[in-house]
Structures are given as C-alpha cells and as structure tokens.
RODO-2510 file (C-alpha; in nm, 4 decimals, decimal comma):
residues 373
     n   res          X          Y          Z
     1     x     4,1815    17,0647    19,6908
     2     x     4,5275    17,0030    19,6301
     3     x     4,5207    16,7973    19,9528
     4     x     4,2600    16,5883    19,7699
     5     x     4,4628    16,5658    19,4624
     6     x     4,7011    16,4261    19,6567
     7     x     4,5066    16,1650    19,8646
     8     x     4,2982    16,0614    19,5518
     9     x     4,6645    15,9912    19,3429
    10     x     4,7967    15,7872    19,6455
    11     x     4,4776    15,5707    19,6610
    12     x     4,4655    15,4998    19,2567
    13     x     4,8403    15,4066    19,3108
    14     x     4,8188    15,1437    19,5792
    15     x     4,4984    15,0075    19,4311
    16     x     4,7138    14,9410    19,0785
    17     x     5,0014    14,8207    19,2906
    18     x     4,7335    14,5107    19,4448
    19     x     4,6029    14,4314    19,1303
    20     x     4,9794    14,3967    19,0097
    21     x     5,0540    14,2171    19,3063
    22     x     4,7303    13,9648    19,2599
    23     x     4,8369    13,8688    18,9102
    24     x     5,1806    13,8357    19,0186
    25     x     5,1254    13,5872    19,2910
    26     x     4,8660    13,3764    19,0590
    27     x     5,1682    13,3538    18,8649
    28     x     5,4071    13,2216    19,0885
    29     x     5,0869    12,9825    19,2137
    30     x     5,0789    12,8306    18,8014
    31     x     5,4737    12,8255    18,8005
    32     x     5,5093    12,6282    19,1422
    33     x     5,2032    12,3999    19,0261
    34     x     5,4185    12,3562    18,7062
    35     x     5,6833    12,2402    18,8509
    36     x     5,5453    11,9873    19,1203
    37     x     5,3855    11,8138    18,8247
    38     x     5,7443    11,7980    18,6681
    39     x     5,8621    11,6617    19,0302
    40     x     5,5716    11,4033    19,0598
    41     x     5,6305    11,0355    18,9851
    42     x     5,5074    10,8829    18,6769
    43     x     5,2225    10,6270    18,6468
    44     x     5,2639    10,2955    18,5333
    45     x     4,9712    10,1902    18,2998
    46     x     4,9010     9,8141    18,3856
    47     x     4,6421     9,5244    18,3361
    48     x     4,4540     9,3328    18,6098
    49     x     4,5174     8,9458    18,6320
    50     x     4,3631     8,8194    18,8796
    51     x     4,2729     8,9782    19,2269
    52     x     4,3972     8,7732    19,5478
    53     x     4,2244     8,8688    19,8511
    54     x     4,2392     9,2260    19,9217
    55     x     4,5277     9,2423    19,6880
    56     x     4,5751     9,2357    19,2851
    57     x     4,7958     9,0456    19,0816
    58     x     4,9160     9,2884    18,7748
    59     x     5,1378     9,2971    18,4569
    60     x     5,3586     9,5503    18,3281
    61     x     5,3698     9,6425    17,9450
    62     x     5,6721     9,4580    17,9708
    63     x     5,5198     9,1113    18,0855
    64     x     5,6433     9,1480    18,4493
    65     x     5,3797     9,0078    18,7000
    66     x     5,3677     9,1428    19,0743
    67     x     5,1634     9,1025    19,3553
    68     x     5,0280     9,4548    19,4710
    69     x     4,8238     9,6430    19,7294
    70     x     4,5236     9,8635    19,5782
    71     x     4,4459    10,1895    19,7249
    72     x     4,0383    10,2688    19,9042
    73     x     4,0456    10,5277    19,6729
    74     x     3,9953    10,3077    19,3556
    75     x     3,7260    10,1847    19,1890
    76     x     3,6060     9,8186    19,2479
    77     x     3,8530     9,6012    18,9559
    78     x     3,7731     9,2988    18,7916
    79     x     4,0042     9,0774    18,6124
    80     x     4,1044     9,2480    18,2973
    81     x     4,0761     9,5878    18,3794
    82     x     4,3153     9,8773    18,3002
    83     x     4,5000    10,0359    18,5985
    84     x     4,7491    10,3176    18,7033
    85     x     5,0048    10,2046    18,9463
    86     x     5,2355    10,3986    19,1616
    87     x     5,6184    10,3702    18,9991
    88     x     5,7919    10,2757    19,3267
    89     x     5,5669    10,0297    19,5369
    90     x     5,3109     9,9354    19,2705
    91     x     4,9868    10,0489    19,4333
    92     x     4,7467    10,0619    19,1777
    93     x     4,5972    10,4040    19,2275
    94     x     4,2779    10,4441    18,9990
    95     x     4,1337    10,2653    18,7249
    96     x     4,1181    10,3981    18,3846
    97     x     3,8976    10,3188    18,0705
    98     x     4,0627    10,0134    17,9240
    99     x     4,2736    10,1138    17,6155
   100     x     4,3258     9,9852    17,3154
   101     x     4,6845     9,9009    17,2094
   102     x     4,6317     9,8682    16,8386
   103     x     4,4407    10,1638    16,6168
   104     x     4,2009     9,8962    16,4371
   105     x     3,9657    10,1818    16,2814
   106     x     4,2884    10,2086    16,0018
   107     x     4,1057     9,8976    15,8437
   108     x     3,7946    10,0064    15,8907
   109     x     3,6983    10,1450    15,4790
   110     x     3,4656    10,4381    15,5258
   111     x     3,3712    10,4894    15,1560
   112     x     3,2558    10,1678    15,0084
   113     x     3,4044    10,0509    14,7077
   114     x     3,2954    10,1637    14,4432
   115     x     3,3131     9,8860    14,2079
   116     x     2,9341     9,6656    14,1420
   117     x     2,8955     9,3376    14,0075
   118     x     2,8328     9,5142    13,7368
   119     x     3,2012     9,5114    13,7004
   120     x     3,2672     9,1449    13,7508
   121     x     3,2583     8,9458    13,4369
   122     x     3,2661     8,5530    13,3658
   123     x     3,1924     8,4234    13,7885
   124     x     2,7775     8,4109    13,7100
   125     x     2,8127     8,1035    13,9920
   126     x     3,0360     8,2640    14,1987
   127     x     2,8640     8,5957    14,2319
   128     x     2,5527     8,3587    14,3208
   129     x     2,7258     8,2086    14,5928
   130     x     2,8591     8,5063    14,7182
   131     x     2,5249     8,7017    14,7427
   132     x     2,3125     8,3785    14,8704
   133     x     2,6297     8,3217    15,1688
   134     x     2,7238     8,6936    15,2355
   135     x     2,4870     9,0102    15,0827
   136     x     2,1373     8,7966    15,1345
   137     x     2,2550     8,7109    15,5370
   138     x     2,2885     9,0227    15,5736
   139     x     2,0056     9,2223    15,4188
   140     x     1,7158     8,9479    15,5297
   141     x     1,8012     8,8031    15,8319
   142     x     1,4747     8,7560    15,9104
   143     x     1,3981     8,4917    15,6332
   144     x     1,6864     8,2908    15,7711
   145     x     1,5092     8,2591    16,1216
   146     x     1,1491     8,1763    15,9559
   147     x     1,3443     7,8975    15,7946
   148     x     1,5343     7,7996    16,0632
   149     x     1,8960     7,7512    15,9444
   150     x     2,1680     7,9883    16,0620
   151     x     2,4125     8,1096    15,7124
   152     x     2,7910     8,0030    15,7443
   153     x     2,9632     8,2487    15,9458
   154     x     3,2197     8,3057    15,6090
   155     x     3,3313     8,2100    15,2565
   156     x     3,6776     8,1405    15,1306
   157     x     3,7579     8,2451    14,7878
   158     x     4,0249     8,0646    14,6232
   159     x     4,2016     7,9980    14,2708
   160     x     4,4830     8,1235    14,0216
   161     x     4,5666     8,5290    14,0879
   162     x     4,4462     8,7936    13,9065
   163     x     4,0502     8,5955    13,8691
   164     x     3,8731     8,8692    14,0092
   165     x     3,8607     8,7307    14,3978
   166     x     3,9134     9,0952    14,5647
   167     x     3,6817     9,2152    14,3565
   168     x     3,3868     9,0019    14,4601
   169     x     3,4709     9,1068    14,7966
   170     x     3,4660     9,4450    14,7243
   171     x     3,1724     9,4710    14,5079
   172     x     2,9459     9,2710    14,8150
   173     x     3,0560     9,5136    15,0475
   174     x     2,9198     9,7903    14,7587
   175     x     2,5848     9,5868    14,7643
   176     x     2,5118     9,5786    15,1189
   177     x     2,4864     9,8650    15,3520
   178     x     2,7434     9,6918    15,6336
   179     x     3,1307     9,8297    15,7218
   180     x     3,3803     9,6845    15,5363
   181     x     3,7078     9,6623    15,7620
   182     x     3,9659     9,5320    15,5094
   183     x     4,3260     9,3854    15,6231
   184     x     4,5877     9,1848    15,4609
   185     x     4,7224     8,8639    15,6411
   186     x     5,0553     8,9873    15,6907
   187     x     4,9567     9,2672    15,8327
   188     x     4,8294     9,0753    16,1429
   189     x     5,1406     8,9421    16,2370
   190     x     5,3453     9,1301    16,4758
   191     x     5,6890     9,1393    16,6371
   192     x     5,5823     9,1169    16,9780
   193     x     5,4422     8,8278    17,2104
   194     x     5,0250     8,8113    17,2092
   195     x     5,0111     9,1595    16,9926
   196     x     4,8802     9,0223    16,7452
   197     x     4,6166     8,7607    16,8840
   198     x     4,5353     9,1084    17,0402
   199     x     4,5223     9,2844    16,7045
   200     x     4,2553     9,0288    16,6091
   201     x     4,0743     9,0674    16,8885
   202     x     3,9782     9,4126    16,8630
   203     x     3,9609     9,4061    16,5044
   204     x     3,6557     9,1145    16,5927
   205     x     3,5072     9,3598    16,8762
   206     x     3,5406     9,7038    16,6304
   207     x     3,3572     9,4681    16,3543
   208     x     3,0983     9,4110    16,6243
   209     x     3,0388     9,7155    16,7479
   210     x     3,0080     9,8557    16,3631
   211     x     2,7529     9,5718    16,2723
   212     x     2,6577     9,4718    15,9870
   213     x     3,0448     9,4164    15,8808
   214     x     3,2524     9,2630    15,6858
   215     x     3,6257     9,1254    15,7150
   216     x     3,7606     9,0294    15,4261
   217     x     4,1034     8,8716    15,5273
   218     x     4,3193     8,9300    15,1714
   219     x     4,6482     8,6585    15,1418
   220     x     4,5093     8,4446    15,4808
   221     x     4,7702     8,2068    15,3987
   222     x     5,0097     8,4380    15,5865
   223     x     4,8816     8,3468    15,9088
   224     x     4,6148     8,0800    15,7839
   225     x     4,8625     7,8281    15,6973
   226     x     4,9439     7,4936    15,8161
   227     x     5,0599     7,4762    16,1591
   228     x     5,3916     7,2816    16,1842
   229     x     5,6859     7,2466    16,5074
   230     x     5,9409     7,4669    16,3899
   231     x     6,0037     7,5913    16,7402
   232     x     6,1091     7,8699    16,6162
   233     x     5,9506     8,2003    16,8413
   234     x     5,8137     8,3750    16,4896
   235     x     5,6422     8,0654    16,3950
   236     x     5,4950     8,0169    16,7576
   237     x     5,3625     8,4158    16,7166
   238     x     5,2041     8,3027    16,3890
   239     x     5,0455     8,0104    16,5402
   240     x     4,9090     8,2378    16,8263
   241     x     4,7714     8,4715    16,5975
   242     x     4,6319     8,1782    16,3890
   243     x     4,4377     8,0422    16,6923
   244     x     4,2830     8,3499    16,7824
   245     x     4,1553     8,4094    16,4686
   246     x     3,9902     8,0781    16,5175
   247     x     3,8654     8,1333    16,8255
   248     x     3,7200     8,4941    16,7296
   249     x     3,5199     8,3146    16,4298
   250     x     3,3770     7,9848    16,6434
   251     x     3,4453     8,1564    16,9972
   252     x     3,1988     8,1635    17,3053
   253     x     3,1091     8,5436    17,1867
   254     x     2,8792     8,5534    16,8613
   255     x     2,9438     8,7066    16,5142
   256     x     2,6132     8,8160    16,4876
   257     x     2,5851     9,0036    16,1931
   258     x     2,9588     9,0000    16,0815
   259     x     3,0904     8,7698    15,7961
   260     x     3,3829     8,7137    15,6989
   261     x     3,5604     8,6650    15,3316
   262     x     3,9281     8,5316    15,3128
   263     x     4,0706     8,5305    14,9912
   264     x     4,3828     8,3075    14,8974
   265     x     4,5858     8,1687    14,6199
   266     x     4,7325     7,8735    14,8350
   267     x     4,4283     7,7187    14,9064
   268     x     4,6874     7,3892    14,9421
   269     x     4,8968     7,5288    15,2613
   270     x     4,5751     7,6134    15,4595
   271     x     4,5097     7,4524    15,7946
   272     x     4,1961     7,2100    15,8381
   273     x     4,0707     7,4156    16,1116
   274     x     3,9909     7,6886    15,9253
   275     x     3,8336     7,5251    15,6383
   276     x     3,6251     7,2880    15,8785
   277     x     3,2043     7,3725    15,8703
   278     x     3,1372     7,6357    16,1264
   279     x     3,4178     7,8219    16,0506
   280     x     3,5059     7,9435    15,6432
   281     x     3,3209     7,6292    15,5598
   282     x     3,2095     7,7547    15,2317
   283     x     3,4785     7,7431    14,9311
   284     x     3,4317     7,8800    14,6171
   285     x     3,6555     7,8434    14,3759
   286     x     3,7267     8,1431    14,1144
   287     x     3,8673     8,0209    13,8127
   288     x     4,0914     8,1258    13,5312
   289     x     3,7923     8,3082    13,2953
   290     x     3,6435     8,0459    12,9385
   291     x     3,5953     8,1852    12,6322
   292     x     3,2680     8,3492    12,7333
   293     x     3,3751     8,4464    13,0362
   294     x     3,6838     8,6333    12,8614
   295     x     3,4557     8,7695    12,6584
   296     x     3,2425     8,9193    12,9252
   297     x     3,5640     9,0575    13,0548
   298     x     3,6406     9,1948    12,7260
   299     x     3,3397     9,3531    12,6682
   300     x     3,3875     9,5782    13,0231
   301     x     3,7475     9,6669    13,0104
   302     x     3,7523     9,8225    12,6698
   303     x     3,3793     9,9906    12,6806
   304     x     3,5526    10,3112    12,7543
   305     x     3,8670    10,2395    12,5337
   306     x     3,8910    10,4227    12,1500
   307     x     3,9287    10,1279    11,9463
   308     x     3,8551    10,0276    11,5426
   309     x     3,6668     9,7902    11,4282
   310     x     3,8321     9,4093    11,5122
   311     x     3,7581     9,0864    11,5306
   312     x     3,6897     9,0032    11,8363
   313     x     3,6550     8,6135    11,7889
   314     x     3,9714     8,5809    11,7232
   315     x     4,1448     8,8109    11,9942
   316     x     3,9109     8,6279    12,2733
   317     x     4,0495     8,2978    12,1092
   318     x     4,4388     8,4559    12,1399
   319     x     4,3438     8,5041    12,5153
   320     x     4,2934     8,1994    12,5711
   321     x     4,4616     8,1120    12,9715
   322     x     4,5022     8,4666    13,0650
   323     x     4,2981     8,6021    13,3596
   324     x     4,0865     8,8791    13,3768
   325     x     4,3510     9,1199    13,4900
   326     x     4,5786     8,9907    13,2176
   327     x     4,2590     9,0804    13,0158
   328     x     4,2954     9,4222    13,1098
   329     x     4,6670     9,4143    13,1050
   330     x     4,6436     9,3450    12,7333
   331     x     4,4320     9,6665    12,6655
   332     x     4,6886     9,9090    12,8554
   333     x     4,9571     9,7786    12,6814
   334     x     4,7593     9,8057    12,3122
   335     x     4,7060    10,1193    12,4307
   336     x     5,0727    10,2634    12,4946
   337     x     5,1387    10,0414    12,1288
   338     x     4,9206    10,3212    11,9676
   339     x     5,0096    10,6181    12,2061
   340     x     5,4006    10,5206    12,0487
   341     x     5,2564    10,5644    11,7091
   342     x     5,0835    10,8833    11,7928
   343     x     4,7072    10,7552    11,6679
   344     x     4,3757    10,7952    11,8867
   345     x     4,2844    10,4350    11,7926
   346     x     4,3842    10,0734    11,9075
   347     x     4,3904     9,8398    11,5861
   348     x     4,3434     9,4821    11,5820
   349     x     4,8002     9,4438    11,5521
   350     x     4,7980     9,6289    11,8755
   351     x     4,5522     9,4026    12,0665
   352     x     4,7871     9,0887    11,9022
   353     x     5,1107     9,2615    11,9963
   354     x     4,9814     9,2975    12,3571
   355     x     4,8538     8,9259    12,3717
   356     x     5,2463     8,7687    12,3105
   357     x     5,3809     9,0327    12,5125
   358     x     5,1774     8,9079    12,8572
   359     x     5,1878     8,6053    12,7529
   360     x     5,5693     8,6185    12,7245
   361     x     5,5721     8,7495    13,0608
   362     x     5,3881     8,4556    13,1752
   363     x     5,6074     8,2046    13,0386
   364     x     5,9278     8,3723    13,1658
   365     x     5,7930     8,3876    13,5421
   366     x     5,7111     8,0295    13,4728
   367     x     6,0367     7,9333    13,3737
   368     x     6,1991     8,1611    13,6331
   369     x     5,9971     7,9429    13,9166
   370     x     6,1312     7,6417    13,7576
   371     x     6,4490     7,6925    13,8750
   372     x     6,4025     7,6709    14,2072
   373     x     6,1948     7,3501    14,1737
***
C-alpha cells in the first residue's frame, strides 16, 4: 500500500506539472503573438482614383498620388473606394468599408425643438409660407404628385436680427415628424483642402439616409456669400465649400424628401446662384414686428411673468422698432428693475425703464458702427 501511495503521489504530481506547463506555453504563444503585431508594419488607409489596367491609382491622406499594384487577395475596387495599403511598396492589401472623415450625426438634433408656432407671434404670412413650402411637402407628398408640381427644394429666411427667423425653423421642424440636422455656416468651413466640400457632402447623404429632414443652414452668408478673386487659399476653400453646397441642393442625386431652410441677415452679400429658382428660390422676408405684431409678442413673453395692472397701449406704442427678442429683452430687464426693489410685481415704471434702456443700447451700437463707416 505504501508502494501505491507512492505511485499514486508521483502520478498527481506530473499530471499538475503538464497542466502548469500547458498554460505556461499558451502564454508565451499570446506574448510572442503580442509582440509580432508590435513588429508588423502599419497600414496606410487610402482612397481609390482611378484603376489603370491591372493596377490602381491612389491618394494618401496627405494628397500624394501613386501608381500601385493590388494584391489577388482583395476585393474587386471601384473608383472611390477605401483601401489599406502596404507602408513600404504601396500594395493595396484589402478593402475596407469606406469611412467617414467628418462625425456629421453632431448636427443631427435628436429631440425636436420644443418650441410651436404657438410661440411665434406677429409673422401670420410668414408662418403660411413656411408651412405651404416646408411642413405641407413634407407631410402630403402625395397631393403634390396628383397636382403635378414638384415644391421648391428650400426657403431662405431673411431680415433685421432678433425677428424670430430661427424660430420658424425650429418650430417647423416641431410640426413635422422629419430629422432636423442643424449647423451654422461657419461651422462648414474648414482649414484643410476639400474638407469641407466633404463635410457637406455627408451632411447631404446623413440627411438622406434620415429622410424626411431638414437642414436649416443658420448665418449662410459665411459660406453663401458672393464669390469674388481674392486669390487668397481661405477664400478659394470658401468658394469650394460654396459650390458643393450648390451642387448637393441642384446635383445629379435627388433631395427627395429633404428641405432645406437658410436663415441670414445679409441677404445683400449672397451669391445669385443660390437665390436662383431650383435652388433656395423662395425668400421670405421676416420683418421688424407692427404694432399688432408687438403686441402678439407681448402678449406671449409676459403670460408667465407677475405683473400689475398697465397700460399696455402705451408700452406697445414705446416699443415701437424693437424686435421681438428686444420684446423679451425688455421684460427680463423690468424684471431684475423689481427683483432690485425686492417686490414680486413688475409695474408699468419698470416696463418704461426697460424700454430706454434697450433702446439706448440700440442707439449706442448704432453709433459705434458709424465709426467705421
């Protein structure tokens, strides 16, 4: 037995020692995989050109164009396609889904707006044109094909600031049930060479895929503007931009169901092209509010506001030029006036107080813009 003992210990010891040595040697096997991937040559991520023959004409990231061989291995490539390419020689090795340099789903608003034209006082016509040109499009396509007209492809809205332009555009995309990508002109220009044409583009093919859309383009006159010889390479980036944005809205490909809403102050610096019919042919105008209008405006900026009794003829008549956010400018700053003197009420002195004080304010950035002509 103690022979046994003896034999059965030695067995249970070498069969631990394989099963040490097993996991030992599938650890070496990870480390030595490890580091041949840290000894491997980097891929170079390239776009097809053209193909020539058996052979494919690429470009770098950094503009560089070469002449290369393509391995069996890959995948038949077309013109356009996304490739990785050996670092030394260039051989493209396999093709890869095509990526997308610019993360476009930022402008893409997820949760509609939340303001309704409910909210939007004084622009009867202009909320008319807006919902006959953008929300009815949209929601009855059908009735446009019965009647046989196609709807302009996009509106423009123009006039003084602060008139309530962004908020027509925000309270169509609140009517209709289409995505709402939202982007600022500036914000399409970019430092390098073709990035932003290429911005557009994909901000164009995300609003198609996510159909019904909307763009609304805020401050086009950033890139909208007209196009002059500078020679400068900024202005040439701006132009290149500028004339894919054209192209995207009167292209080969078709909007379908995606409108688009640019919104500008500078309605004077825009370029033809942009304006001409089959492109933002449709201009509406959004004007500084009248005395009904201001009224309106009134009315839905102080509904929620603790205020006594006043005469509201007369402040509507006080307002007179202001806009509808100077409107509700006025009301905050009658409000601080009686947070200063501790009461729960706005009086009728507040509402005056607050009238000269933006309207001071308007005079002084007048003058101030005087100066430089």
């Amino acid at each position: 037995m103690k022979g046994d003992g003896v034999y059965y210990s030695y067995t249970a010891d070498a069969s631990g020692s394989e099963e040490e040595n097993r996991i030992l040697r599938e650890s070496v096997q990870n480390l030595e995989r490890e580091i041949e991937k840290y000894k491997r040559s980097p891929l170079l991520v390239c776009e097809v050109k053209d193909l020539v023959g058996k052979q494919a004409l690429i470009r770098l990231p950094n503009s560089s164009e070469f002449l290369v061989e393509i391995s069996a291995d890959c995948d038949t490539l077309h013109p356009g396609d996304t490739v990785l390419a050996e670092q030394k020689s260039l051989t493209i090795i396999k093709k890869i889904p095509q990526s997308k340099k610019f993360d476009v789903s930022r402008f893409l608003i997820v949760e509609k707006p939340k303001i309704t034209w409910k909210n939007i006082g004084g622009l009867d016509e202009q909320v008319q044109e807006v919902t006959e040109v953008i929300e009815l499009p949209l929601k009855k396509p059908k009735l446009f094909k019965k009647i046989g007209i196609e709807p302009p492809k996009g509106i423009l809205l123009h006039g003084p600031p602060g008139t309530g332009k962004t908020m027509l555009a925000k309270a169509v995309a609140h009517s209709t049930d289409s995505s709402f990508i939202q982007v600022v002109g500036s914000e399409l220009v970019q430092k390098f060479i073709g990035e932003g044409a290429k911005l557009v583009k994909e901000m164009f093919e995300l609003a198609r895929e996510q159909a019904p859309t909307i763009i609304f383009i805020d401050e086009i006159d950033a890139i909208g503007a007209k196009r002059i010889d500078l020679g400068t390479s900024g202005e040439r980036e701006v132009q290149r931009t500028f004339m894919q944005l054209l192209a995207e809205i009167d292209g080969f490909k078709p909007l379908d169901n995606v409108k688009i809403i640019g919104c500008t102050n500078r309605k004077d610096i825009l370029d033809e092209a942009l304006l001409r019919p089959g492109r933002l042919d449709r201009l509406i105008y959004v004007p500084l509010p009248d005395e009904a209008g201001r009224k309106e405006i009134f009315s839905i900026h102080s509904k929620k506001v603790c205020m006594e009794r006043v005469r509201k003829d007369l402040i509507i008549k006080k307002m007179n030029g202001l806009s509808g956010a100077d409107i509700k400018s006025v009301i905050t700053e009658a409000g601080y006036l009686a947070i200063r003197d501790s009461r729960h009420k706005i009086s009728e002195k507040d509402l005056l107080l607050a009238i000269e004080k933006v309207k001071s304010k308007h005079e002084e950035n007048h003058e101030h813009l005087m100066m430089f002509g």
